[in-house]
Structure formats: C-alpha cells, structure tokens
KEVEX-332661 format. One record per atom (N, C-alpha, C, O): residue number from 1; residue in three letters; atom name; x, y, z negated. Coordinates in steps of 0.001 Angstrom, whole numbers, padded with zeros to 6 digits. Layout:
N
+-----+-----+----+---------+---------+---------+
!   i !  aa ! at !       u !       v !       w !
+-----+-----+----+---------+---------+---------+
! NUM ! ALA ! CA !       X !       Y !       Z !
...
+-----+-----+----+---------+---------+---------+
END
This chain:
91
+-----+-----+----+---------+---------+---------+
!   i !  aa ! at !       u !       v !       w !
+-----+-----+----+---------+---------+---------+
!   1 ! UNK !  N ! -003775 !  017037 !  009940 !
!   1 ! UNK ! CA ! -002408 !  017355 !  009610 !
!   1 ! UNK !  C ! -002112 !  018770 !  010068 !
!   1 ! UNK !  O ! -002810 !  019188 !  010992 !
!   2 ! UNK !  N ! -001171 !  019585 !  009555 !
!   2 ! UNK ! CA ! -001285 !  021015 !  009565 !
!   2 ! UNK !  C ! -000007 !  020943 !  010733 !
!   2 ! UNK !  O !  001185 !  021022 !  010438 !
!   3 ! UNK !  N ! -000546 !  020777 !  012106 !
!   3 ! UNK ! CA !  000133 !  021415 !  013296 !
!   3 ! UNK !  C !  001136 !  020019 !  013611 !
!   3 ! UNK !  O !  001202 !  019660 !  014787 !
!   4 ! UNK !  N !  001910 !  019239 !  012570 !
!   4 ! UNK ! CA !  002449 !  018225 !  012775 !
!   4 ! UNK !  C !  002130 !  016748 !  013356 !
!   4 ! UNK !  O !  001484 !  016093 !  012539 !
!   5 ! UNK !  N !  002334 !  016251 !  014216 !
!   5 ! UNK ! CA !  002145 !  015155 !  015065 !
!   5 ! UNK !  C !  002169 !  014022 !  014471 !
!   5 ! UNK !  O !  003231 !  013557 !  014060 !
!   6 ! UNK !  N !  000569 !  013159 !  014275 !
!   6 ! UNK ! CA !  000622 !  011930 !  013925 !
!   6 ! UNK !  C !  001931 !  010950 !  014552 !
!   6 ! UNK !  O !  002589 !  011053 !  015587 !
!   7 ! UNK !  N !  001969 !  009979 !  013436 !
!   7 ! UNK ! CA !  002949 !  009045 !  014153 !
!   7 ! UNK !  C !  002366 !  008047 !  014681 !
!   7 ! UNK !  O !  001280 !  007531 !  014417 !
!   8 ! UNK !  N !  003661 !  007632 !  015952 !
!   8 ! UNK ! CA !  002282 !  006329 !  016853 !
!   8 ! UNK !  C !  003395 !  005529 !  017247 !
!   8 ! UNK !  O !  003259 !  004824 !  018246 !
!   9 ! UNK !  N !  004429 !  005525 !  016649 !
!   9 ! UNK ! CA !  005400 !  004588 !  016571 !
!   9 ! UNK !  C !  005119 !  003439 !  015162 !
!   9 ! UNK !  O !  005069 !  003738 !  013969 !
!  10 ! UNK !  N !  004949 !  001930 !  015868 !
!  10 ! UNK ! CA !  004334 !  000782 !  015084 !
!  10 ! UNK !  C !  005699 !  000821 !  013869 !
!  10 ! UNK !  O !  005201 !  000727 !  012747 !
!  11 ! UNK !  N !  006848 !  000903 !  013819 !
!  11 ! UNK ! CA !  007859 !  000664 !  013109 !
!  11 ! UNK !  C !  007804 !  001889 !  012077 !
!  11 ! UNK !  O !  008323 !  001526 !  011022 !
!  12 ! UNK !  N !  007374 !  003156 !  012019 !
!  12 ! UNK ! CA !  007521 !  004045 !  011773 !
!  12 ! UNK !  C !  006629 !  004340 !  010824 !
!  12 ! UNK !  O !  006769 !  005054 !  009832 !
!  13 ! UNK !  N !  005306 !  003481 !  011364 !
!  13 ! UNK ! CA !  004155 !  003277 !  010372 !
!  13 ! UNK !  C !  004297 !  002375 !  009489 !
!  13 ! UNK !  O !  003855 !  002483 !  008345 !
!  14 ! UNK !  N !  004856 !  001501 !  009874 !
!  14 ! UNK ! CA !  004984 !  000220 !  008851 !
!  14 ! UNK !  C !  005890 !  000973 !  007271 !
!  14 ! UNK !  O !  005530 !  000776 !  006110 !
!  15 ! UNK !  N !  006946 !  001723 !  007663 !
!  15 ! UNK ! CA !  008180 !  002246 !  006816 !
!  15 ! UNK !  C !  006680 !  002669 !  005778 !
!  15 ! UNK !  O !  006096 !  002132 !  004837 !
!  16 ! UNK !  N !  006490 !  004073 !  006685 !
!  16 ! UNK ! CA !  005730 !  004904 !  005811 !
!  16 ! UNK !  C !  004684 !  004084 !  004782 !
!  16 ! UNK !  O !  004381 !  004426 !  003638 !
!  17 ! UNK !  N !  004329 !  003180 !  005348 !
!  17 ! UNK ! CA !  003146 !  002710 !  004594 !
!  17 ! UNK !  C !  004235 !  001859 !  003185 !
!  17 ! UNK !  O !  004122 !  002103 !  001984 !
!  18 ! UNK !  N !  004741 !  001350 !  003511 !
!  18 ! UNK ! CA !  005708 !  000454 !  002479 !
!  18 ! UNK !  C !  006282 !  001404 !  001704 !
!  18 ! UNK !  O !  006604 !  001039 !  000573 !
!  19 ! UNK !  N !  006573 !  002931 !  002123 !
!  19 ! UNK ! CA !  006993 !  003853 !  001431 !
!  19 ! UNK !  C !  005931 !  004196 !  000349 !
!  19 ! UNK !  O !  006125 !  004068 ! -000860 !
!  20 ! UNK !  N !  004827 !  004630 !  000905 !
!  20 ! UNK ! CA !  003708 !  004542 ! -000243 !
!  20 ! UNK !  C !  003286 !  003624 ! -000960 !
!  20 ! UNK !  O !  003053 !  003975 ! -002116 !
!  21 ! UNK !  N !  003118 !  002695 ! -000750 !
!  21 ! UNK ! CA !  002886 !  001778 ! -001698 !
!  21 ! UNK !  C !  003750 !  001075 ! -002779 !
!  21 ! UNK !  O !  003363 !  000330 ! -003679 !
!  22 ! UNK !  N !  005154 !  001532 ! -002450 !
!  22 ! UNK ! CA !  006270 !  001633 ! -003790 !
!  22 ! UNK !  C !  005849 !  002679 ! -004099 !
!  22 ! UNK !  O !  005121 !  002579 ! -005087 !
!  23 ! UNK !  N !  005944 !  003618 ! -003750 !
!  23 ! UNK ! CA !  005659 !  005139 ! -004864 !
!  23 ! UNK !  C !  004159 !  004300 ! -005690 !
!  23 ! UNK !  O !  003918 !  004160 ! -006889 !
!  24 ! UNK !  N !  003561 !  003971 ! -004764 !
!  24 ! UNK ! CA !  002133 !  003550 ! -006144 !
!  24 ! UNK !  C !  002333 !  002572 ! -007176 !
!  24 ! UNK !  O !  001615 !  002629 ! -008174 !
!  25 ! UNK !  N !  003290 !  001605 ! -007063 !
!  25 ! UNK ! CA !  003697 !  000371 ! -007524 !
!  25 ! UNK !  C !  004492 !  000984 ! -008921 !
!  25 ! UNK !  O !  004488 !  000562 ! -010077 !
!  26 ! UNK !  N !  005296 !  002376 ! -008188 !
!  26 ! UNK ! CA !  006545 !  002514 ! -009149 !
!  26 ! UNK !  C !  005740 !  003795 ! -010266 !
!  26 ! UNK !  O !  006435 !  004057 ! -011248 !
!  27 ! UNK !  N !  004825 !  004317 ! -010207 !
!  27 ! UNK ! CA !  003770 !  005035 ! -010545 !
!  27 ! UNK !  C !  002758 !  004476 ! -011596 !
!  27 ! UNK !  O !  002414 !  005124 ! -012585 !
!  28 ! UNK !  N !  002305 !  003207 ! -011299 !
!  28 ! UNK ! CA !  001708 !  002485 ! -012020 !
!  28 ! UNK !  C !  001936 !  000801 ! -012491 !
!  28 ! UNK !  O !  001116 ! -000116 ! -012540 !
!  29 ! UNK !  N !  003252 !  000829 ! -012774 !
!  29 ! UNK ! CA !  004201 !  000001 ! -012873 !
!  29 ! UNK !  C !  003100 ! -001444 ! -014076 !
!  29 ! UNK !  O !  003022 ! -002669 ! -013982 !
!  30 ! UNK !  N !  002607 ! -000663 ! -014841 !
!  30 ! UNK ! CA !  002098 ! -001431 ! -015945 !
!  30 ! UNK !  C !  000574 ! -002220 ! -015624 !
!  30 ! UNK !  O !  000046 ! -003286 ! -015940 !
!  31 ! UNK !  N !  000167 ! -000822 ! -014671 !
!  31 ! UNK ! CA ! -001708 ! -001264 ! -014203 !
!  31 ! UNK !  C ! -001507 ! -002511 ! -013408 !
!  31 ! UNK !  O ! -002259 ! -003466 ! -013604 !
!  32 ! UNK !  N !  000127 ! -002619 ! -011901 !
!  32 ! UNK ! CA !  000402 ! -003604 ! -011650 !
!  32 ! UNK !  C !  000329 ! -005030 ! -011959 !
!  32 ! UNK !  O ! -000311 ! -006023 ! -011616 !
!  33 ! UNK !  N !  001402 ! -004648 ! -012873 !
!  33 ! UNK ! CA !  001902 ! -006108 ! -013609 !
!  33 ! UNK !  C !  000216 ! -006439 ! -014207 !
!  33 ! UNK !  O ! -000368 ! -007327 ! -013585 !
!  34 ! UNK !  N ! -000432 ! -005880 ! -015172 !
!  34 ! UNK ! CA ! -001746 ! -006278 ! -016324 !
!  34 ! UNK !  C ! -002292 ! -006924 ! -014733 !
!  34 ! UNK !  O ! -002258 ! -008143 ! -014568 !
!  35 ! UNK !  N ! -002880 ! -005833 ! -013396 !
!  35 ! UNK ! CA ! -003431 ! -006437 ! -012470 !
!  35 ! UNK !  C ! -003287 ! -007843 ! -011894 !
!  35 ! UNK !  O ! -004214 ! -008584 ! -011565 !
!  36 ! UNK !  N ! -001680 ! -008148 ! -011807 !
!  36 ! UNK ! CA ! -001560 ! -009427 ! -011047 !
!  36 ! UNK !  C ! -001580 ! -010331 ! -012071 !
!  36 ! UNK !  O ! -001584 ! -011469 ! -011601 !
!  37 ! UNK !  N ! -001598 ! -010321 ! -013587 !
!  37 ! UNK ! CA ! -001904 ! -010812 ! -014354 !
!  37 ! UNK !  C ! -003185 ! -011436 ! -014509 !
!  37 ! UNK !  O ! -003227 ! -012659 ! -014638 !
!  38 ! UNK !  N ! -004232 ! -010756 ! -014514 !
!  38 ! UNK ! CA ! -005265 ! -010912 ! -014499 !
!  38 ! UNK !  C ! -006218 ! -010758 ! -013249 !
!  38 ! UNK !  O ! -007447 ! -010681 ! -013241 !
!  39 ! UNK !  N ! -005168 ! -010729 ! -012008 !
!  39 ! UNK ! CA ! -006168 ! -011213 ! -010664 !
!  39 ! UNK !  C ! -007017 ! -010228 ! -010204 !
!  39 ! UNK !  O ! -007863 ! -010495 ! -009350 !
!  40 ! UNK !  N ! -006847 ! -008707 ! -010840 !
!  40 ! UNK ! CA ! -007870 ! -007859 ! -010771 !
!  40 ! UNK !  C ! -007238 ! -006449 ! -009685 !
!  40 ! UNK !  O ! -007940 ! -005557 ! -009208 !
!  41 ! UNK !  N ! -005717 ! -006622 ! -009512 !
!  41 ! UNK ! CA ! -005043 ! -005549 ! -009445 !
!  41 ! UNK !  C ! -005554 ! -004480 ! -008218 !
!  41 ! UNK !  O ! -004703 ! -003622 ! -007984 !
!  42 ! UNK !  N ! -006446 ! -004407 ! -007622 !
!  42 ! UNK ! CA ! -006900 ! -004220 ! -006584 !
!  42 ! UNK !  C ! -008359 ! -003441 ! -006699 !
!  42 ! UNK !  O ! -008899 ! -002669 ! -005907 !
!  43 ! UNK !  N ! -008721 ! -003857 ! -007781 !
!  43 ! UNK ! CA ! -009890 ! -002883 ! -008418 !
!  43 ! UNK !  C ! -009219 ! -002629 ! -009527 !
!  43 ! UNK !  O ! -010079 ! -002257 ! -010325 !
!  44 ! UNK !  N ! -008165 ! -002611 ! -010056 !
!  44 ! UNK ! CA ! -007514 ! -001923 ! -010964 !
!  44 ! UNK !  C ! -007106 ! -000862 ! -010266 !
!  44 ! UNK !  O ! -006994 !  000136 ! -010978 !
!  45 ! UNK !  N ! -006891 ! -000731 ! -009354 !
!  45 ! UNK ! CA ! -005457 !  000193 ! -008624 !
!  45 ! UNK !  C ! -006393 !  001082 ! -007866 !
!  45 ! UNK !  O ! -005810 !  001971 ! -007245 !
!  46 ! UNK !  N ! -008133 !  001064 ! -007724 !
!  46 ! UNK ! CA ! -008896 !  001429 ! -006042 !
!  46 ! UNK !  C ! -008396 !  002521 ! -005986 !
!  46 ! UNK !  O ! -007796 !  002829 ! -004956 !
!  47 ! UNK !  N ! -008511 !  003682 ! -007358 !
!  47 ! UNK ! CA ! -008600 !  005044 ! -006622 !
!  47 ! UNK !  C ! -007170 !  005390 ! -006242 !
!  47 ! UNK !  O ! -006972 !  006092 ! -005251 !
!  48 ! UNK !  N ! -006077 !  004895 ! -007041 !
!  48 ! UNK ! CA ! -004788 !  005017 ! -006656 !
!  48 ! UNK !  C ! -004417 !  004376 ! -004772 !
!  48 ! UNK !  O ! -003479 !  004664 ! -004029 !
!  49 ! UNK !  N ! -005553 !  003498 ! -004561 !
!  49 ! UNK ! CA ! -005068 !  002921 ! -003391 !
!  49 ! UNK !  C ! -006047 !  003238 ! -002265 !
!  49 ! UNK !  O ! -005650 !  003293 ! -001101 !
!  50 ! UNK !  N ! -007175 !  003424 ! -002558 !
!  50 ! UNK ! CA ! -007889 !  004621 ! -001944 !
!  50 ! UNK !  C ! -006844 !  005975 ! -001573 !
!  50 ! UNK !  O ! -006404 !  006348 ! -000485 !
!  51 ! UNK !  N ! -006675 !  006469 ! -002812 !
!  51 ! UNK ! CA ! -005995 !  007917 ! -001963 !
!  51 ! UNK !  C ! -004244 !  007904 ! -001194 !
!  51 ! UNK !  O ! -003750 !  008764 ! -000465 !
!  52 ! UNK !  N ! -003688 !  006732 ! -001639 !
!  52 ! UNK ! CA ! -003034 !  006174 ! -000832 !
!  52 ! UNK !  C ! -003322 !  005733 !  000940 !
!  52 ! UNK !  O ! -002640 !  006156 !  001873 !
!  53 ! UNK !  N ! -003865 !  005300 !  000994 !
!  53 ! UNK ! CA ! -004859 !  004817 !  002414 !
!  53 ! UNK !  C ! -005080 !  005868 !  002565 !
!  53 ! UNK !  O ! -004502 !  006077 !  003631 !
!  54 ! UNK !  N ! -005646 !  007028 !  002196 !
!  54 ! UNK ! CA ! -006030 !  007895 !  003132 !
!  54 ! UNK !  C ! -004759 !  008746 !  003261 !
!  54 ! UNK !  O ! -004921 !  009265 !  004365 !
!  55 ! UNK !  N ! -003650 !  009171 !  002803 !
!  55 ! UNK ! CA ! -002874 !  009530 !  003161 !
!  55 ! UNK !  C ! -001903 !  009200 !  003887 !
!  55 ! UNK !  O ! -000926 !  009931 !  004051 !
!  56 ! UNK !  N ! -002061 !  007905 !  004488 !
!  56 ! UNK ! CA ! -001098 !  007032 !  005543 !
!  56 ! UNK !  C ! -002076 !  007638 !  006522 !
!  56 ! UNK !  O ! -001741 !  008449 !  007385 !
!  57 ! UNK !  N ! -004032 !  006932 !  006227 !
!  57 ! UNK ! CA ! -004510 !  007546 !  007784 !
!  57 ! UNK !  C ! -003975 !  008797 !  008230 !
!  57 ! UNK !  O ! -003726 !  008958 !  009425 !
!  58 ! UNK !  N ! -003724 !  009920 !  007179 !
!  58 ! UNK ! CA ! -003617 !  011160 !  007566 !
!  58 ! UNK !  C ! -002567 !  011213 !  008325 !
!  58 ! UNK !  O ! -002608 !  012069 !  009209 !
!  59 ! UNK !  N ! -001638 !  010565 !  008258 !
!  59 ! UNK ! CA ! -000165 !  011016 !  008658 !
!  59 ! UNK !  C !  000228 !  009623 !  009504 !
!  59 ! UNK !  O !  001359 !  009139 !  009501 !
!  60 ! UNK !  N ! -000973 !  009045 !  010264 !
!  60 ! UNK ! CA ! -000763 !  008032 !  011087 !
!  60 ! UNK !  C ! -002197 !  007980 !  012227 !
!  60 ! UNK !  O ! -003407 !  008023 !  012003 !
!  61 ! UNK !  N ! -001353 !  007861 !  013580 !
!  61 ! UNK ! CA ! -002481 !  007695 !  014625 !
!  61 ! UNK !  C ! -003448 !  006102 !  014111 !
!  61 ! UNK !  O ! -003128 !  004936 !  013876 !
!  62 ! UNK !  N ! -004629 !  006828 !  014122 !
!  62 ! UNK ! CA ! -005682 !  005673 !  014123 !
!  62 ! UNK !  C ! -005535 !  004578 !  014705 !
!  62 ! UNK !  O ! -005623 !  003515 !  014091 !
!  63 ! UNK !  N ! -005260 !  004660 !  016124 !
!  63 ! UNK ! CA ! -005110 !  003489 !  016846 !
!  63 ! UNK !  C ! -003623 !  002866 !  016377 !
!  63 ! UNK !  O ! -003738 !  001673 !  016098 !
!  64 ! UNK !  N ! -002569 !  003259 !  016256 !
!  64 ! UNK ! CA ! -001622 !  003023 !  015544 !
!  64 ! UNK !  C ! -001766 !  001964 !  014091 !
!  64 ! UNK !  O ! -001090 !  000953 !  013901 !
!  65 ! UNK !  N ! -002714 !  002454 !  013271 !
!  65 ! UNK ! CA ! -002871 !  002201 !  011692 !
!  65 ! UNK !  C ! -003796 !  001052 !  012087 !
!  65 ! UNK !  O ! -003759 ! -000013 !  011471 !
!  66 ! UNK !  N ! -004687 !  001279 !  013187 !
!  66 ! UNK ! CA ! -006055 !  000104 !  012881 !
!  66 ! UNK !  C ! -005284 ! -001271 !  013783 !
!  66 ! UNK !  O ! -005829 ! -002342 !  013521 !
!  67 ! UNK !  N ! -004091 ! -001370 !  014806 !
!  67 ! UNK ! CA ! -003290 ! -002562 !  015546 !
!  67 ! UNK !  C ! -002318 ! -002944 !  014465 !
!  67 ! UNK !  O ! -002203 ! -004165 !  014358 !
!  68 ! UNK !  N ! -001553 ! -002203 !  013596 !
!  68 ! UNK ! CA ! -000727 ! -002766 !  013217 !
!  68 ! UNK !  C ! -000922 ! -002918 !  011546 !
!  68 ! UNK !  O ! -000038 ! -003164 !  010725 !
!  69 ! UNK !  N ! -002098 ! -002734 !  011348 !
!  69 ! UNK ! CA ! -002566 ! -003124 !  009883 !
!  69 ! UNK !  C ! -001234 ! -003066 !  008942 !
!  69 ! UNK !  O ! -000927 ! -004009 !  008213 !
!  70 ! UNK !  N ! -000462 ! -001839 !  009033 !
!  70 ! UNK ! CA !  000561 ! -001615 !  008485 !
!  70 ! UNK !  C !  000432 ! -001213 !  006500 !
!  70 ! UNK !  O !  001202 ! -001344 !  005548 !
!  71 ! UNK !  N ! -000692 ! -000804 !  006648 !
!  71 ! UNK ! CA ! -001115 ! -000415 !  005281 !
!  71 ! UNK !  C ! -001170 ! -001856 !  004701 !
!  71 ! UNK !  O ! -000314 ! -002404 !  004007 !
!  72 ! UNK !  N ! -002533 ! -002426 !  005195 !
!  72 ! UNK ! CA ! -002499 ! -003503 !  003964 !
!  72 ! UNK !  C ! -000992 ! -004300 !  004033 !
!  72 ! UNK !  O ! -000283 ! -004521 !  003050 !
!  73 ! UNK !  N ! -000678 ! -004680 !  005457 !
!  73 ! UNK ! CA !  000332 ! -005539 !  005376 !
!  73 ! UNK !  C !  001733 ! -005339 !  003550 !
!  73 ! UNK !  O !  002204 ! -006114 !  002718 !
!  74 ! UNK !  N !  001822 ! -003509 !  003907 !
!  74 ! UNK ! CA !  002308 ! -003269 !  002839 !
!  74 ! UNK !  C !  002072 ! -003733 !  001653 !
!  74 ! UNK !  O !  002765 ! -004421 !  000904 !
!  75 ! UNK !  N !  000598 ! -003114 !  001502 !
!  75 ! UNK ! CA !  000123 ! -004111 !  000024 !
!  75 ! UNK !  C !  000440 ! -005358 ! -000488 !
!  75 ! UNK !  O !  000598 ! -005686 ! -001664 !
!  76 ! UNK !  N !  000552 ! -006327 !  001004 !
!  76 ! UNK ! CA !  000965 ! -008004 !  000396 !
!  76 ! UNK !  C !  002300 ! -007934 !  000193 !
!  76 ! UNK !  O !  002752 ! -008626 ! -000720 !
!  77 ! UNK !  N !  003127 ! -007181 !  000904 !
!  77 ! UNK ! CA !  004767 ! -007166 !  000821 !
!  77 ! UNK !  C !  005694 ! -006245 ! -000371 !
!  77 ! UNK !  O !  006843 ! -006380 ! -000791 !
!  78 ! UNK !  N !  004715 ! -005368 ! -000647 !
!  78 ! UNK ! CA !  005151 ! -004540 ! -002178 !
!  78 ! UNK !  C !  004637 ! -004853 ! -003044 !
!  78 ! UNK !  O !  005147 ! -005460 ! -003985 !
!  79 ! UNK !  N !  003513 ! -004522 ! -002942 !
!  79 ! UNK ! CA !  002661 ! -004798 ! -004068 !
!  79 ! UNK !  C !  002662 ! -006394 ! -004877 !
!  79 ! UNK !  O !  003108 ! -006851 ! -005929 !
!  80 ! UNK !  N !  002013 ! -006817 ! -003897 !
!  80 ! UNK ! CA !  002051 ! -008761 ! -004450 !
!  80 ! UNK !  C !  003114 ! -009356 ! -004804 !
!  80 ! UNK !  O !  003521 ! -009770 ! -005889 !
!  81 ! UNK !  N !  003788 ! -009354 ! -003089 !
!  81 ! UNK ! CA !  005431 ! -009999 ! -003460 !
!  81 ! UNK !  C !  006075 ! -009225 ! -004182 !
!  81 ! UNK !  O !  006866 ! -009898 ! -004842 !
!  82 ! UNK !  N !  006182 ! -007890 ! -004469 !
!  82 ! UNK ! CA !  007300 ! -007671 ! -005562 !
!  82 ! UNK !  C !  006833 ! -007796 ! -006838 !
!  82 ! UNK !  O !  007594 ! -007274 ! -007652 !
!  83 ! UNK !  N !  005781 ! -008337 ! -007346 !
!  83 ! UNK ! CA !  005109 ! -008865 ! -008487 !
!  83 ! UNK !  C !  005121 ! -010305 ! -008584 !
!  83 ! UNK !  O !  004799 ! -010850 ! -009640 !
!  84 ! UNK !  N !  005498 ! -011019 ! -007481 !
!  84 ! UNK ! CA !  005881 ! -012752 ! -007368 !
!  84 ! UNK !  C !  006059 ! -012878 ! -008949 !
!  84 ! UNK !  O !  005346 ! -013788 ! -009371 !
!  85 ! UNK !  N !  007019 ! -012046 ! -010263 !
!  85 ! UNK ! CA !  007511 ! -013075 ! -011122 !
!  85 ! UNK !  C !  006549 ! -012564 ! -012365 !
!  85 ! UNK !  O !  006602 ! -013122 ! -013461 !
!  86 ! UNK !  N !  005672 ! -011461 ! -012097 !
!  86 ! UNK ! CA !  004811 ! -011458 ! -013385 !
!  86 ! UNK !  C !  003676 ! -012863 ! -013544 !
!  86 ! UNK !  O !  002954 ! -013121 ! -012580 !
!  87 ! UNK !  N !  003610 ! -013542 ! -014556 !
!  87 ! UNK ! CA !  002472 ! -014672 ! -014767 !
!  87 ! UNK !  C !  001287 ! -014560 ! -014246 !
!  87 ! UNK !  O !  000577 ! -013642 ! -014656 !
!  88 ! UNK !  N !  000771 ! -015485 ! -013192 !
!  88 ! UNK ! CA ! -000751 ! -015308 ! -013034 !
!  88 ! UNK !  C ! -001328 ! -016310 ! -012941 !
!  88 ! UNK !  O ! -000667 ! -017273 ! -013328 !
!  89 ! UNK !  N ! -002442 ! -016564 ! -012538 !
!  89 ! UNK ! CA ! -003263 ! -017876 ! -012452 !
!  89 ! UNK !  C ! -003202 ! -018219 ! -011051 !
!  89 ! UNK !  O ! -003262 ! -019365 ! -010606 !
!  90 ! UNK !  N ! -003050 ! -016901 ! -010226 !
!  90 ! UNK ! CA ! -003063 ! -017303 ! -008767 !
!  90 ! UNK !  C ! -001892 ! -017678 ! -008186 !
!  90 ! UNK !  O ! -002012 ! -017841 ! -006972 !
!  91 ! UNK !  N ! -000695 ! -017892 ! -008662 !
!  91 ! UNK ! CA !  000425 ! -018716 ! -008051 !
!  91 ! UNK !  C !  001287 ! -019115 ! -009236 !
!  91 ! UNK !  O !  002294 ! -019802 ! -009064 !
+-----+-----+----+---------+---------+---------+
END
C-alpha cells in the first residue's frame, strides 16, 4: 500500500470486504444470477473474485483478514444471500 496503513480493525474489515463484493455482485449482476443458477458462480466469477481478494489482502492486515475470514464470510452474505431468490437446484 502506498505509505497508507493496513487496517487491523476486525469491523472495519468486515465493511470493506462486503463493500467489495457488492461492487462485484453489482458489476456482474447477470454472471451472478446465470452462476447461482447453475451452481457454478464461483468459477464463473474466479478472476473477478480473485482480483477482488487480492485487493481486500492489499488494504487489510494479514493477520486481521486470515482471523476474521471477513472476505469469504462476505461472499456467503452478498453474494449467495442476496441471490436467495434467483432459481437453483441448491436451495
């Protein structure tokens, strides 16, 4: 990070990460929905969620990101649950 101080506040990480993963959700609104449709959304989404992930690590203390599994947690809480009402096989 250019001179600016990782964050190592657990609440702070959680935001950020939930922050990114709507921007990816609201970005690829359609790859979503087809994904949870078809159970795939996750290797539909890698490189979008790859460079996502690495831009939380960037702008989050390691030890911070690796205790409070704030990233994926995001993923199940944006990503999945706010897709609860598209059709799938898995719920």
């Amino acid at each position: 990070m250019s001179g600016a101080e990782r964050i190592t506040d657990p609440a702070r990480a959680a935001r950020l990460a939930r922050a990114i993963v709507s921007d990816v959700m609201l970005y690829n609104a359609e790859a979503v929905s087809a994904g949870i449709a078809a159970d795939d959304v996750f290797e539909r989404l890698r490189p979008q969620l790859d460079e996502a992930r690495a831009w939380f690590a960037s702008r989050v203390d390691p030890d911070v990101a690796a205790k409070s599994n704030a990233f994926d947690r995001a993923l199940v809480d944006v990503l999945v649950y706010r897709s609860r009402n598209v059709p799938s096989r898995i719920w």
